[in-house]
C-alpha positions, 0 to 999 in steps of 0.5 A, a space after each residue: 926628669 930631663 934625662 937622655 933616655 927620655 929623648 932618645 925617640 924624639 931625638 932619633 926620629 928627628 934624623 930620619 928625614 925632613 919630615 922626621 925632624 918636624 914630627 920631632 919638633 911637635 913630640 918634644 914640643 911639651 917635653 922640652 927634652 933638652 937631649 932631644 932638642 940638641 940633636 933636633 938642632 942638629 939634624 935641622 942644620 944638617 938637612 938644611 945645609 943639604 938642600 942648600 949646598 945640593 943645588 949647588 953641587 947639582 949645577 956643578 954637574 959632576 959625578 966626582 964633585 957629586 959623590 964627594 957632597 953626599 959621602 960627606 953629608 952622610 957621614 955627618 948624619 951618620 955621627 949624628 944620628 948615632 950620638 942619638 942613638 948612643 944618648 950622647 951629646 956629640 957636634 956635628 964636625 965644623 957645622 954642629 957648634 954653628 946649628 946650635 947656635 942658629 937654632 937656639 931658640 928650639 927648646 
């Protein structure tokens, strides 16, 4: 059975950090949870877009510009990370429908 429930933990860990995600990967890799996989995508978009769009706010060297990036990147993770925990299905807003698709190969 394919169920949310069954991915939650997999589903969970993956937004946890970086290395969560990867560990994530390996748990669901026998499974093939697609719940799990679906926020696995998400979380792996999420922190990717933070190390990409980081350096670039960090060269911007303003605490203003600063504050605004990680107060957004949080809230983003904060929906994802509670549609996980929630066992539903929910998009990362603008970004999420992009990470599904970039990522599909994820099972």
């Amino acid at each position: 059975m394919n169920t949310a429930s069954e991915g939650k933990t997999a589903a969970i860990i993956g937004y946890l950090t970086i290395i969560g995600t990867v560990i994530a990967l390996v748990m669901n890799n026998e499974k093939k949870n697609t719940f799990a996989a679906f926020h696995i995508r998400q979380a792996l978009g999420l922190f990717l877009t933070q190390f990409m769009l980081g350096y670039l706010v960090g060269a911007a060297d303003s605490w203003t510009v600063s504050y605004a990036f990680w107060g957004v990147i949080f809230a983003l993770w904060l929906i994802g990370f509670s549609g996980a925990a929630q066992c539903v299905e929910r998009h990362i807003p603008l970004l999420g429908p992009l990470y599904q698709k970039l990522f599909k190969s994820i099972p």
